[in-house]
Rosetta silent file (secondary structure, phi, psi, omega in degrees, C-alpha in Angstrom):
SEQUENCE: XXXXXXXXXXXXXXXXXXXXXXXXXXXXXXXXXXXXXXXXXXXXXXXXXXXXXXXXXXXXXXXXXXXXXXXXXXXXXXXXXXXXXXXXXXXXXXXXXXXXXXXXXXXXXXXXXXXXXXXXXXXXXXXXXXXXXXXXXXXXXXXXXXXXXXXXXXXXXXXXXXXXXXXXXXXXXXXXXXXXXXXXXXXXXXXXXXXXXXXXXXXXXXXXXXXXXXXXXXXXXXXXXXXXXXXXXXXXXXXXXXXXXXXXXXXXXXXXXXXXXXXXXXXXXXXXXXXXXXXXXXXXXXXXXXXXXXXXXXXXXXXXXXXXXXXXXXXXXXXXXXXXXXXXXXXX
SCORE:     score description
SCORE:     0.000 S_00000001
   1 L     0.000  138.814 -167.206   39.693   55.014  -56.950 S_00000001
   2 L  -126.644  147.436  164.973   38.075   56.545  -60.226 S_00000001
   3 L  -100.114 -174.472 -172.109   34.523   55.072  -62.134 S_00000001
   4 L   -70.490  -14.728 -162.574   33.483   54.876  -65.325 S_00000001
   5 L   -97.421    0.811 -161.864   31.341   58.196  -64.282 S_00000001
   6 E  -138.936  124.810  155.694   34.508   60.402  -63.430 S_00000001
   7 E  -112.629  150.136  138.830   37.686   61.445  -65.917 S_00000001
   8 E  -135.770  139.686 -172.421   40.358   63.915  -65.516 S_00000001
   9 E  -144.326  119.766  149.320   42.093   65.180  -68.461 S_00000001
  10 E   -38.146  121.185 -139.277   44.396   67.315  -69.494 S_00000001
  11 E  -143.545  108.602 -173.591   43.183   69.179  -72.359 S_00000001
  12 E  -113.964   83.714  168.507   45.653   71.224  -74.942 S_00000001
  13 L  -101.852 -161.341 -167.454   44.743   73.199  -78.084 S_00000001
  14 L  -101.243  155.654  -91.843   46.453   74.190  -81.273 S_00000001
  15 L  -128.535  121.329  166.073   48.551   76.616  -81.499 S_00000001
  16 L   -89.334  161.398 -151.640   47.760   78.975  -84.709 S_00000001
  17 L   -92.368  164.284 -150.401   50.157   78.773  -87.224 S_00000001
  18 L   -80.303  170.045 -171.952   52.492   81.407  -88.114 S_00000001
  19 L   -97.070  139.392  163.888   51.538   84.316  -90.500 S_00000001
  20 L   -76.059   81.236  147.973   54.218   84.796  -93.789 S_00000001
  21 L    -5.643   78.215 -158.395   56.636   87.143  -94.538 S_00000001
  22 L  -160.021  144.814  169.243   57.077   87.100  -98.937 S_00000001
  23 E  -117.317  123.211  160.937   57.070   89.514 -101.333 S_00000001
  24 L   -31.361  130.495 -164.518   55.566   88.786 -104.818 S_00000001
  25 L  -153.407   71.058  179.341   58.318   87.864 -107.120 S_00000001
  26 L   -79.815 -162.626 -172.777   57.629   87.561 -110.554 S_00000001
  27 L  -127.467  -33.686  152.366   59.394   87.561 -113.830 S_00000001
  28 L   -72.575   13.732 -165.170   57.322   90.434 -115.284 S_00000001
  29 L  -147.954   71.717 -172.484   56.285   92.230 -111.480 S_00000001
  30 L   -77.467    6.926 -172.681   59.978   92.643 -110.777 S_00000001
  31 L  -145.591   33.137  174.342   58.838   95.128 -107.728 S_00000001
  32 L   -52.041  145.388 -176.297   56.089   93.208 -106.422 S_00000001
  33 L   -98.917  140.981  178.419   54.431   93.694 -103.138 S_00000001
  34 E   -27.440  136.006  178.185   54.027   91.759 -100.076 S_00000001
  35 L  -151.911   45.789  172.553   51.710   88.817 -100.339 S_00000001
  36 L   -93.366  127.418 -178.584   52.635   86.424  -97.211 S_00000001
  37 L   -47.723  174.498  145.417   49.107   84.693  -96.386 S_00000001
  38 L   -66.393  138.052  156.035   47.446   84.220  -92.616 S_00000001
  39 L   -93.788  162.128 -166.409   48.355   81.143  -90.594 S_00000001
  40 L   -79.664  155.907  169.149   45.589   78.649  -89.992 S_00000001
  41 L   -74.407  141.530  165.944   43.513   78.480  -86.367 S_00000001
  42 L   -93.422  166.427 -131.333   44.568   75.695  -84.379 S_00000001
  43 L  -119.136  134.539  167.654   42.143   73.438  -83.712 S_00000001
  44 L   -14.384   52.650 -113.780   39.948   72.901  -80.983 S_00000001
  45 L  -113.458  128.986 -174.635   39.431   70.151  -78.442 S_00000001
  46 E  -144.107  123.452  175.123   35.361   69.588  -78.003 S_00000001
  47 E   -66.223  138.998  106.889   33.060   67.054  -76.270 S_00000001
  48 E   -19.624  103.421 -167.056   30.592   65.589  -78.175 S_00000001
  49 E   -90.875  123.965  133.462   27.347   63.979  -77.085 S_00000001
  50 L  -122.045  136.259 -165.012   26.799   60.411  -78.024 S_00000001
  51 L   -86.122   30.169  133.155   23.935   58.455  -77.010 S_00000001
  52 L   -45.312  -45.631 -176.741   25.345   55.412  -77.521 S_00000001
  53 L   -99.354  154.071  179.932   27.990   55.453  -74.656 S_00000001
  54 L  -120.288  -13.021  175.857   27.293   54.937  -71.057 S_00000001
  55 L  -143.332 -176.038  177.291   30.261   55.581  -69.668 S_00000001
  56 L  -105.434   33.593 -128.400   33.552   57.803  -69.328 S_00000001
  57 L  -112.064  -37.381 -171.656   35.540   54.550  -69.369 S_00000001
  58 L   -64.363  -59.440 -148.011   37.510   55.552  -72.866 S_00000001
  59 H   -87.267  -16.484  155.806   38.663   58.993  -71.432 S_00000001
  60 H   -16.089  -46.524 -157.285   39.408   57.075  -68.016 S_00000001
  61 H  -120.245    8.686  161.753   43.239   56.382  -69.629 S_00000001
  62 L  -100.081  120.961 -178.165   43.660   59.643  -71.757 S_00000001
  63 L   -94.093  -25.312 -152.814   45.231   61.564  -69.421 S_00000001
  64 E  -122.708   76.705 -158.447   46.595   63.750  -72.041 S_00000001
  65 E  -111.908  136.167 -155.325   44.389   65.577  -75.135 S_00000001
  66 E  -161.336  106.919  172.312   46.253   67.528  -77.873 S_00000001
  67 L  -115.139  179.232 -139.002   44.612   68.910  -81.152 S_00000001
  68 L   -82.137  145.342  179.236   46.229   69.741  -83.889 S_00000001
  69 L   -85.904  160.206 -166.944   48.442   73.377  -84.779 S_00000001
  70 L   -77.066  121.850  164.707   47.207   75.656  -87.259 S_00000001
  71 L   -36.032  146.488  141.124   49.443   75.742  -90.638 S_00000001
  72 L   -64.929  128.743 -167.969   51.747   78.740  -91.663 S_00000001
  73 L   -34.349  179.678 -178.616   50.459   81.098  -93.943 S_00000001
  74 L  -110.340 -167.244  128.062   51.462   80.451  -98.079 S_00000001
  75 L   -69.109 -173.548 -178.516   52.227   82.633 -100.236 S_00000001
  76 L    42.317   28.949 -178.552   49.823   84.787 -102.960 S_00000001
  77 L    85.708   -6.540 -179.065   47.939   85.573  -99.667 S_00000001
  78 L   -53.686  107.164  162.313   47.020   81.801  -99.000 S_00000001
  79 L   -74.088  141.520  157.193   45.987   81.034  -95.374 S_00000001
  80 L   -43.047  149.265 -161.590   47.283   78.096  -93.858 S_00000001
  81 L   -72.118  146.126  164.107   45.161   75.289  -93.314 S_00000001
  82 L   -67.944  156.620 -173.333   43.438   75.243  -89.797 S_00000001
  83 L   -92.963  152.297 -170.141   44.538   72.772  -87.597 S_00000001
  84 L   -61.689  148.108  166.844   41.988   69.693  -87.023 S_00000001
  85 L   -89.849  156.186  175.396   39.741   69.858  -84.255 S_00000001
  86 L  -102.728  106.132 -171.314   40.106   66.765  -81.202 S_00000001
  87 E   -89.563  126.886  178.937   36.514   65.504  -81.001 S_00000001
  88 E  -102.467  139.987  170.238   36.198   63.732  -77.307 S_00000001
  89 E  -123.089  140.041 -167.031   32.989   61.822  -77.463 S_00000001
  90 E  -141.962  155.688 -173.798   31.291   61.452  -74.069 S_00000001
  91 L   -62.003  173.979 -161.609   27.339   60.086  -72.808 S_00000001
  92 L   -91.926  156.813 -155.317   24.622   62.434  -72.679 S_00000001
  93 L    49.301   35.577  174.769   24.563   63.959  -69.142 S_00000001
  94 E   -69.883  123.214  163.744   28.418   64.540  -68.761 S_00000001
  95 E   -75.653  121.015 -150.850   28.925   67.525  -66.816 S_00000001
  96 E  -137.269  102.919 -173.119   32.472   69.414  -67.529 S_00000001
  97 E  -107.567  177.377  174.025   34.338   71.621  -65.070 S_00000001
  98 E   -90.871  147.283  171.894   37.767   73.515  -65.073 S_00000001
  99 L   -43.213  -66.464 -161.131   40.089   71.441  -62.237 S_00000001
 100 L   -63.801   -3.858 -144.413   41.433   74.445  -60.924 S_00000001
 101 L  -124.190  -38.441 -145.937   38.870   76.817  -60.757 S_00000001
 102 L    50.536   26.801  169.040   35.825   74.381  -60.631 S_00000001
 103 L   -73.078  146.488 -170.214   33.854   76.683  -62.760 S_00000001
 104 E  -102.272  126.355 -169.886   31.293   74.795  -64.895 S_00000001
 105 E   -91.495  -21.515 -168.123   31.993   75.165  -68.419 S_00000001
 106 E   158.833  173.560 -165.438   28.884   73.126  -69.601 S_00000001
 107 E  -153.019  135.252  171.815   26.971   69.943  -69.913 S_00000001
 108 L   -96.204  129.160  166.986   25.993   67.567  -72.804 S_00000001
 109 L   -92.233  -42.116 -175.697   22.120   66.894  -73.114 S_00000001
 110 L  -133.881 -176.486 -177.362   21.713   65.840  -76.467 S_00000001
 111 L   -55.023  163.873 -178.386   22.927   63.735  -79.366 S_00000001
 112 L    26.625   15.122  161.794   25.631   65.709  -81.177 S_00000001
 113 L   -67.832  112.083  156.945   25.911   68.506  -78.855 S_00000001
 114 E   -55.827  130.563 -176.541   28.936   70.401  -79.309 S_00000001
 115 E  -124.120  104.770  165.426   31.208   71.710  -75.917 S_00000001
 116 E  -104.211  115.362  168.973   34.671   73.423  -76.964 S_00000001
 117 L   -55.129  -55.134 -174.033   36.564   72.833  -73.744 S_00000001
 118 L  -145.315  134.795 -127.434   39.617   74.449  -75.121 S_00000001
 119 L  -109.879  116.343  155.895   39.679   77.595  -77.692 S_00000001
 120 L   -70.103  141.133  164.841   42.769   77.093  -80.755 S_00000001
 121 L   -79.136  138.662  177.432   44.627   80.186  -81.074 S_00000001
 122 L   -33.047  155.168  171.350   44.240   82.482  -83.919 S_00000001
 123 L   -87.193  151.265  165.853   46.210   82.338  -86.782 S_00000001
 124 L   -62.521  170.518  152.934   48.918   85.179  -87.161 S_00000001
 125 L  -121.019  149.267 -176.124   48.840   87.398  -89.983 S_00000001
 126 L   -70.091  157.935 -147.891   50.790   87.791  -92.903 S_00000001
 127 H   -89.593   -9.010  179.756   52.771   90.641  -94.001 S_00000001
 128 H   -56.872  -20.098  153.575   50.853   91.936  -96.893 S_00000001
 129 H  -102.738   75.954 -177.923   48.683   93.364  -94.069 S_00000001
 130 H  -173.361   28.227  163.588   50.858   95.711  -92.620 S_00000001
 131 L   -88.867  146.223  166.479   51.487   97.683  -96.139 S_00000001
 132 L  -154.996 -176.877 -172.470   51.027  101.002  -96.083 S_00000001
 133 L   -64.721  -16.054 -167.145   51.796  104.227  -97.833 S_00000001
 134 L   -91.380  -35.202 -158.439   55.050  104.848  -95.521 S_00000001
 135 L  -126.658   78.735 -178.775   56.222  100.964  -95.477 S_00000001
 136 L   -74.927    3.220  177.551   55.588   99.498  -98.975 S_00000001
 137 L  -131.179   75.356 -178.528   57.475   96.469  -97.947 S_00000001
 138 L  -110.655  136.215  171.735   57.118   95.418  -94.488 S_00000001
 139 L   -54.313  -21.319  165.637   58.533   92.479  -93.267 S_00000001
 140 L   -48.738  128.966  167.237   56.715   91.722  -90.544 S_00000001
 141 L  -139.847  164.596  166.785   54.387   88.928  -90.225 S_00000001
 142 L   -81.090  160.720  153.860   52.728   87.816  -86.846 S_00000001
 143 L   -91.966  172.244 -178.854   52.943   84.512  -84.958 S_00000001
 144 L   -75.424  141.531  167.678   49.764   82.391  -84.247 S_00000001
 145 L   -47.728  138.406  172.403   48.066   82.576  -80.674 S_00000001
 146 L   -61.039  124.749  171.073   48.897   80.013  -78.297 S_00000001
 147 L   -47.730  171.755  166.693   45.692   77.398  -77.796 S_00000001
 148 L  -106.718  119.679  160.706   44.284   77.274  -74.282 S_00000001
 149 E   -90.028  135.162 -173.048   45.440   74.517  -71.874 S_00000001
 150 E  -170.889  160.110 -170.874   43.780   73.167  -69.020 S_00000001
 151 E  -136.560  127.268 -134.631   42.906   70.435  -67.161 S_00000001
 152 E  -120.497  136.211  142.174   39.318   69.769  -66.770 S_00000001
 153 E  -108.333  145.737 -146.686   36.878   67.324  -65.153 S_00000001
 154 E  -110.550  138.712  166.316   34.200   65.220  -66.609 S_00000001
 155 E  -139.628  131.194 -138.266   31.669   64.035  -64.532 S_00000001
 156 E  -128.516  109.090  171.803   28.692   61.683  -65.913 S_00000001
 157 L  -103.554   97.093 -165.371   25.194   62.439  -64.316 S_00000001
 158 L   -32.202  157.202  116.040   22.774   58.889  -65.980 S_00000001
 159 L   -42.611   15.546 -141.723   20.074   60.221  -67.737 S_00000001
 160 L  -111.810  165.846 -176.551   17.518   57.653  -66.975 S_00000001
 161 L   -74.866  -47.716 -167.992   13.495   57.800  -66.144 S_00000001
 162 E  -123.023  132.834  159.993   13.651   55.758  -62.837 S_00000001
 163 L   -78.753   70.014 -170.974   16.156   55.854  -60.456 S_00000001
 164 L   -32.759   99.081 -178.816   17.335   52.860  -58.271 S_00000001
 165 E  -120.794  130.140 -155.393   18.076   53.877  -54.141 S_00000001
 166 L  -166.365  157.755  156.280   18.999   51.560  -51.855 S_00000001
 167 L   -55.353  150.553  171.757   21.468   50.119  -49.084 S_00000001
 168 L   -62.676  166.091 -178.007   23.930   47.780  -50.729 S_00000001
 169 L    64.198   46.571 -165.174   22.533   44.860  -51.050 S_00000001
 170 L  -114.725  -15.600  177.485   19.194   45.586  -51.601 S_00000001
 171 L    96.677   19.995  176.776   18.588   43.538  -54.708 S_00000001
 172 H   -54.075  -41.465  177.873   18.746   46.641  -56.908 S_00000001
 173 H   -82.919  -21.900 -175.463   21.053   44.844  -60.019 S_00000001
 174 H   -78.941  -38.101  167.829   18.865   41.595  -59.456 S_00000001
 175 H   -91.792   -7.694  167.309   16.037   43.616  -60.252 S_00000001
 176 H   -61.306  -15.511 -146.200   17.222   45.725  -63.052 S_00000001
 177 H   -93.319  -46.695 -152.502   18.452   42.217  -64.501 S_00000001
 178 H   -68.895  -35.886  161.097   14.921   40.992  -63.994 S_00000001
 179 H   -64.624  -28.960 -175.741   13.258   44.073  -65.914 S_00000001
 180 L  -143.067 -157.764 -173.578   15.536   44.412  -68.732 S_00000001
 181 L   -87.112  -29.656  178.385   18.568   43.072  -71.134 S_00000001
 182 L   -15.732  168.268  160.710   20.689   44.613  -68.618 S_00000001
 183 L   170.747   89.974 -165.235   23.080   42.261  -66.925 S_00000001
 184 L   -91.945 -160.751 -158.500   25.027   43.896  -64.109 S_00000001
 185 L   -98.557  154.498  163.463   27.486   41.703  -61.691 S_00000001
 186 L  -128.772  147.194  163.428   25.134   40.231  -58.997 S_00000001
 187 L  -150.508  171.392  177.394   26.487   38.579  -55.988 S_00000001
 188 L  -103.214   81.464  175.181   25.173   38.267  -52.461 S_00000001
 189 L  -159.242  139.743 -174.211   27.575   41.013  -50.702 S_00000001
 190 L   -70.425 -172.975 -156.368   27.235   44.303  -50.547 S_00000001
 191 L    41.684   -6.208  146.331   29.291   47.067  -53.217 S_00000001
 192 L    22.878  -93.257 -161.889   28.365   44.286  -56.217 S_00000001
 193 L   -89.591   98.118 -175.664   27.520   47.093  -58.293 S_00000001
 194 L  -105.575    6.921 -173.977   30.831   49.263  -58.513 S_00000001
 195 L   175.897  113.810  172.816   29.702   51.367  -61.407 S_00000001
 196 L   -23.352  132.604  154.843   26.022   52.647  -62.843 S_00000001
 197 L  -139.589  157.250 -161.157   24.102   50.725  -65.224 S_00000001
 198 E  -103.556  151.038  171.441   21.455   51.493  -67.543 S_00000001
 199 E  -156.118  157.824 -167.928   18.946   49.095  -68.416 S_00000001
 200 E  -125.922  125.797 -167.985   15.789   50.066  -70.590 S_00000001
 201 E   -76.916  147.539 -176.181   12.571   48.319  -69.210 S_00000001
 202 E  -140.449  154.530  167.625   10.449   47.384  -71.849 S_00000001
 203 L   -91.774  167.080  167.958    6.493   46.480  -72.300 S_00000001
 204 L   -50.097  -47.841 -173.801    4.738   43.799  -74.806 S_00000001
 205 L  -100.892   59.577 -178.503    3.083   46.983  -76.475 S_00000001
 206 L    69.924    0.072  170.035    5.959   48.917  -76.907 S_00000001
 207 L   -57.806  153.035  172.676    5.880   50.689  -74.205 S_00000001
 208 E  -173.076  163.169 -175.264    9.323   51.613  -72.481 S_00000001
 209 E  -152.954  157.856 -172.707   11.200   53.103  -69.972 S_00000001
 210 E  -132.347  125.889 -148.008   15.002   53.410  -69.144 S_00000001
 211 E   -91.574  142.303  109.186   16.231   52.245  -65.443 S_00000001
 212 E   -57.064   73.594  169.034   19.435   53.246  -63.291 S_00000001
 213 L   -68.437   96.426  160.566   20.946   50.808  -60.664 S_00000001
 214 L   -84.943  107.508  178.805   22.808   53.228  -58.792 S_00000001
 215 L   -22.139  143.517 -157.300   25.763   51.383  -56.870 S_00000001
 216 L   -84.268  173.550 -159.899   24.178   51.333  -53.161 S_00000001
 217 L   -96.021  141.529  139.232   24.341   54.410  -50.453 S_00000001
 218 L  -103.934  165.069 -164.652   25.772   54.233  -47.286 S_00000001
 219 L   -72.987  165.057 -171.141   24.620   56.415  -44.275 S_00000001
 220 L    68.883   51.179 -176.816   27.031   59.593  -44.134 S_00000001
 221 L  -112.168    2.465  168.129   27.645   59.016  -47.841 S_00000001
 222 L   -77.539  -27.683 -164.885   26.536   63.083  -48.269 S_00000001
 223 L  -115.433   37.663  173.439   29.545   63.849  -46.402 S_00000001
 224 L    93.106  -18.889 -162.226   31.678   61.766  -48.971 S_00000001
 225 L   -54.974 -173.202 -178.318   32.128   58.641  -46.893 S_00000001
 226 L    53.113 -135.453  164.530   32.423   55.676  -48.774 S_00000001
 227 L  -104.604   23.173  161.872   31.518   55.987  -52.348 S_00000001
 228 L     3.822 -103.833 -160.306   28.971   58.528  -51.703 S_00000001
 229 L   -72.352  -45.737 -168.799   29.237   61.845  -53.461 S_00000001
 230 L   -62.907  -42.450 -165.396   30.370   59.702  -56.953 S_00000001
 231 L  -109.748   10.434 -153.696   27.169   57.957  -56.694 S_00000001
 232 H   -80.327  -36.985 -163.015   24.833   60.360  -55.210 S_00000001
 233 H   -74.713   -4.074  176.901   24.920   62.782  -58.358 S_00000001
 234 H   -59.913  -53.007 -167.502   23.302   59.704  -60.857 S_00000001
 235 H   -49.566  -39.223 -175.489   19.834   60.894  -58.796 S_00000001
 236 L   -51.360  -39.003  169.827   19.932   64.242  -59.198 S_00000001
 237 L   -79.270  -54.288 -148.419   18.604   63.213  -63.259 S_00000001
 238 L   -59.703  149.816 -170.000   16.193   60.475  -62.642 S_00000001
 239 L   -85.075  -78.756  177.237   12.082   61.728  -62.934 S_00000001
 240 E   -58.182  138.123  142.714   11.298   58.727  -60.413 S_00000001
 241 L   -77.661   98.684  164.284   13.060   57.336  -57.244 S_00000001
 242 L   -75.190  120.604  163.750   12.479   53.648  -56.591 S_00000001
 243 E   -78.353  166.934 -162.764   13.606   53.239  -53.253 S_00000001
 244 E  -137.641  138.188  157.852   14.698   49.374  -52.580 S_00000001
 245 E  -152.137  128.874 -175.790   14.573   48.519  -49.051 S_00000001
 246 E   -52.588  140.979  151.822   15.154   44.167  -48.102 S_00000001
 247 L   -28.174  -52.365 -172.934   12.168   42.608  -46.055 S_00000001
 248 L   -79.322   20.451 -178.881   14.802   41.376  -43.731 S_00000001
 249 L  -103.181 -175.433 -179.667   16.043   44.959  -42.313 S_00000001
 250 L   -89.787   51.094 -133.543   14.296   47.351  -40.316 S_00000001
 251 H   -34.768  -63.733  179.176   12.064   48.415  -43.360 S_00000001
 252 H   -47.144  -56.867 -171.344   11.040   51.827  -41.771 S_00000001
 253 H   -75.389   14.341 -168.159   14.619   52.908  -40.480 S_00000001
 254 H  -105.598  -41.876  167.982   16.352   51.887  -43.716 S_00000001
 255 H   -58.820  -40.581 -156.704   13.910   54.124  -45.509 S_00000001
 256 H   -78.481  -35.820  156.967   13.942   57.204  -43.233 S_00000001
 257 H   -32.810  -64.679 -175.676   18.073   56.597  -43.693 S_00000001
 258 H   -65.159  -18.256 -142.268   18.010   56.746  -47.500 S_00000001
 259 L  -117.290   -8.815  176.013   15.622   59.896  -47.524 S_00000001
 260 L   -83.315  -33.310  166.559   18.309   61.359  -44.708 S_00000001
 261 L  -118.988   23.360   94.648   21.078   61.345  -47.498 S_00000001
 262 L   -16.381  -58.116 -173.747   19.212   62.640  -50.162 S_00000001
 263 L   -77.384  -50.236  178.998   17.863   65.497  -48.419 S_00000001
 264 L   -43.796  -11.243 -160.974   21.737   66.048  -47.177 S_00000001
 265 L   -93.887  -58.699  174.538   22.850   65.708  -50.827 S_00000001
 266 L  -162.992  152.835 -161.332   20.507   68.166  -52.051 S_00000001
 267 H   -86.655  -35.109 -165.750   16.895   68.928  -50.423 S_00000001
 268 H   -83.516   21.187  169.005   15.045   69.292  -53.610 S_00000001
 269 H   -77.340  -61.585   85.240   15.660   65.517  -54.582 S_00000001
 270 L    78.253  -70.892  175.028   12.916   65.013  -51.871 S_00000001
 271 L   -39.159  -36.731 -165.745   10.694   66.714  -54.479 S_00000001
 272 L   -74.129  142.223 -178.811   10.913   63.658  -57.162 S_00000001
 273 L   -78.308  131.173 -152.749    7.750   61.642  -57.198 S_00000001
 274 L  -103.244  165.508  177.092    8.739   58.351  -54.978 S_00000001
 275 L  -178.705  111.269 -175.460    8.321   54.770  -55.127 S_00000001
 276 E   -84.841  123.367  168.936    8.968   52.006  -52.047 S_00000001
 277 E  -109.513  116.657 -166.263   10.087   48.639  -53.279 S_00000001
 278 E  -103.855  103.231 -166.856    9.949   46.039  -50.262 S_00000001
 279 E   -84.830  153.254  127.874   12.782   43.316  -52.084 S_00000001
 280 L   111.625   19.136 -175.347   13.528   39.860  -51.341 S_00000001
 281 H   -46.862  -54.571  119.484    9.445   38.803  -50.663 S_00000001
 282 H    35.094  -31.364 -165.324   10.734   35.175  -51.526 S_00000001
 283 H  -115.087   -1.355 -176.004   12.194   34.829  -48.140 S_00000001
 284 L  -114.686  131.878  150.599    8.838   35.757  -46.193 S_00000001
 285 L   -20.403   95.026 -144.996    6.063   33.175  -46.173 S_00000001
 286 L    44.766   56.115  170.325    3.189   33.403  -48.641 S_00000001
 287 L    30.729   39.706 -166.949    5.202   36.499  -49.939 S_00000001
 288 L  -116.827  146.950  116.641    2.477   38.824  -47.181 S_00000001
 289 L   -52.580  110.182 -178.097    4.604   40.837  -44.037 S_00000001
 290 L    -3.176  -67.962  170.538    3.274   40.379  -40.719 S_00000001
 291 L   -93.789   81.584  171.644    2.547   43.846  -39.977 S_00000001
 292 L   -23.184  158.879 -167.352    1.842   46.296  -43.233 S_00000001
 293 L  -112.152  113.523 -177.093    4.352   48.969  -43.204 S_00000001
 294 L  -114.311  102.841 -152.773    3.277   52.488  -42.610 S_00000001
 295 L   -87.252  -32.554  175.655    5.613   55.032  -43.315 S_00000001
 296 L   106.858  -20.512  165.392    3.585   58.745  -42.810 S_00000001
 297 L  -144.850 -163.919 -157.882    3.784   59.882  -45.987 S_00000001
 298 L   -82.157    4.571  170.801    2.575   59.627  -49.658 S_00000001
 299 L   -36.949  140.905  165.184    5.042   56.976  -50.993 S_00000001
 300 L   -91.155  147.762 -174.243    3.493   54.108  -52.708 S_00000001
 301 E  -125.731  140.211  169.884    4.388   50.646  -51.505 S_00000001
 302 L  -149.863  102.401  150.377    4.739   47.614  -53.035 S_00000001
 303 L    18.405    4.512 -159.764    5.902   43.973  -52.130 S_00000001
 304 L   -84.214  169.872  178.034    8.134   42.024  -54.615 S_00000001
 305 L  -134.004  136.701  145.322   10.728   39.271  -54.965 S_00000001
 306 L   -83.303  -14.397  179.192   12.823   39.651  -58.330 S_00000001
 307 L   -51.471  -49.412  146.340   13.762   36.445  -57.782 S_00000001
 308 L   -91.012  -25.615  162.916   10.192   34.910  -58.637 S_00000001
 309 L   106.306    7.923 -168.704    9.000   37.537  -60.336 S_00000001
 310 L   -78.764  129.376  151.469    5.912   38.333  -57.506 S_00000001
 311 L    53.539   47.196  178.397    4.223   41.733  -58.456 S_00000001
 312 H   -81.280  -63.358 -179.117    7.078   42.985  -61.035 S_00000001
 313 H   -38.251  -48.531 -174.424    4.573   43.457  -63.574 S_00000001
 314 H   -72.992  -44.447 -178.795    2.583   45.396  -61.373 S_00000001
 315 H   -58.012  -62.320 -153.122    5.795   47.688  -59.930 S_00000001
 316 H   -64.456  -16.196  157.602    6.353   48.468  -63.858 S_00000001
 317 H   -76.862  -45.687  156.904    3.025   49.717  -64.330 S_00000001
 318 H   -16.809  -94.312 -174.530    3.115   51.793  -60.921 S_00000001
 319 H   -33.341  -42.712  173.157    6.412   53.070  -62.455 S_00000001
 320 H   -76.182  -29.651 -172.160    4.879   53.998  -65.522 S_00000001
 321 H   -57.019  -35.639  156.809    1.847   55.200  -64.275 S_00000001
 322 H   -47.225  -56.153 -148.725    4.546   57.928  -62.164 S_00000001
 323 H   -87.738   -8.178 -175.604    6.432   58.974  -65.022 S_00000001
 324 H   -72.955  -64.283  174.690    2.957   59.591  -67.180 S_00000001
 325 H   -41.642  -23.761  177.608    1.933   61.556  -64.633 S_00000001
 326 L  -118.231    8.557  163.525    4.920   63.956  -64.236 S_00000001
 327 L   -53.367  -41.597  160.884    5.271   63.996  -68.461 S_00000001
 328 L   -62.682  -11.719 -167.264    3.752   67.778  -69.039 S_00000001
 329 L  -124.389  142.733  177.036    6.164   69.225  -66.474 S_00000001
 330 L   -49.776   86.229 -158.218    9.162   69.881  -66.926 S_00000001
 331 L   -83.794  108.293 -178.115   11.874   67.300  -65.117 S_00000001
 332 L   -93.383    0.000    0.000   15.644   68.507  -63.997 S_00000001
């Protein structure tokens, strides 16, 4: 099963076109000298960034990427036209490896950032360079370099300020719904949310911030189970973590769970300034928990139902008041 966050593609470029063989042939230059042109470079295949897209979902069904070959040289020394480059355009924080090798060729960050994936081959050259004092006619022309082929994978890490982490079912899409324009699938069963969505939170005075519901964790999901590893690497961007954890669960073990496949995923996630959301208040009596919940370390906690809408305003200023706070430093 593949998301919107993962392509593989086969990735081919062009070929440069051949160099010419001609001799000048005039009606007055009756002994004219070579003059077959350079063939053109074939052309390129290169991601793009655009921040516009959200997903891999377009390169999902091209299995197969092919840019264009480089003309054959003219005559009167003309090089052949280069062959077009094959522009892929993919969201900002696509990640791009070789299949085979898994070597990381690069990552898109920003709008219009240029990746070339796969290198056109040179054009050949034509025979007018390969005159010399010995060979005043040589016949020779080269062919154009083969492109590079490969077959590469794209993997899409969100970009977003605050990060959603939670068990399925945690109310994570009900509350991005509730914060923004967003409008992911909601249902009451866990896996819902089969594929990241962005949703950009917004204030009266302009203020804003842009959200992740990342599709929910299960335990062992560090060692791949489930849908893990696919959904683990959305965190790895996010400045904040809101953790999500339902009223009706074991509040404490559900946290100390999520914070168990993080640190398995990668330790320094750990590091990210934190944020406890105790969902579903709606279902506990005058929206208060019996007991207060004391966890041992510096998370901030806070109480809500998205459902009514109890102390959303107040998590979105918490949440801004985090990301203000980590604004001067510099955020992987």
């Amino acid at each position: 099963m593949r998301f919107a966050d993962y392509a593989k593609i086969y990735v081919t470029a062009g070929n440069g076109g051949e160099g010419m063989s001609h001799f000048r042939r005039e009606k007055y230059v009756p002994k004219g000298g070579p003059d077959g042109g350079d063939g053109g470079k074939g052309g390129d295949v290169v991601l793009k960034g655009n921040s516009q897209l959200n997903t891999l979902l377009d390169l999902r069904y091209r299995k197969f990427v092919k840019a264009d070959h480089g003309e054959r040289g003219h005559t009167s020394r003309k090089t052949g036209k280069d062959g077009e480059k094959e522009v892929l355009e993919v969201p900002l924080g696509t990640v791009v490896y070789d299949a085979e090798t898994r070597e990381r060729l690069g990552e898109i960050t920003d709008q219009d950032e240029e990746i070339v994936i796969a290198k056109g081959g040179k054009g050949g050259l034509g025979n007018w360079h390969f005159r010399s004092a010995t060979n005043q006619t040589p016949e020779h022309a080269q062919e154009g370099e083969s492109g590079e082929e490969r077959t590469v994978e794209l993997e899409l890490k969100l970009i977003a300020d605050v990060g959603l982490v939670g068990f399925p079912n945690a109310g994570k899409s009900t509350l991005l719904s509730a914060l923004s324009e967003a409008k992911p699938k909601i249902a009451d069963y866990p896996f819902t949310t089969l594929e990241p969505n962005l949703g950009v939170v917004t204030f009266p005075d302009y203020r804003s911030f842009v959200m992740a519901d990342i599709p929910g964790i299960i335990e062992d999901a560090h060692e791949g189970k489930g849908l893990g590893l696919q959904f683990l690497r959305h965190i790895e961007r996010n400045n904040v973590l809101l953790f999500m954890v339902g009223c009706d669960t074991d509040i404490k073990q559900e946290y100390r769970a999520l914070l168990h496949e993080l640190e398995e995923y990668r330790p320094d996630l750990l590091d990210k300034p934190r944020i406890l959301a105790i969902t579903k208040m709606d279902l506990v009596e005058g929206f208060e928990l019996e007991e207060p919940v004391e966890l041992g370390d510096d998370v901030e906690i806070i109480e809500i139902s998205s459902a009514t809408g109890h102390n959303i305003e107040e998590l979105k200023e918490m949440i801004w008041k985090k990301l203000k706070e980590i604004e001067p430093e510099e955020t992987s």
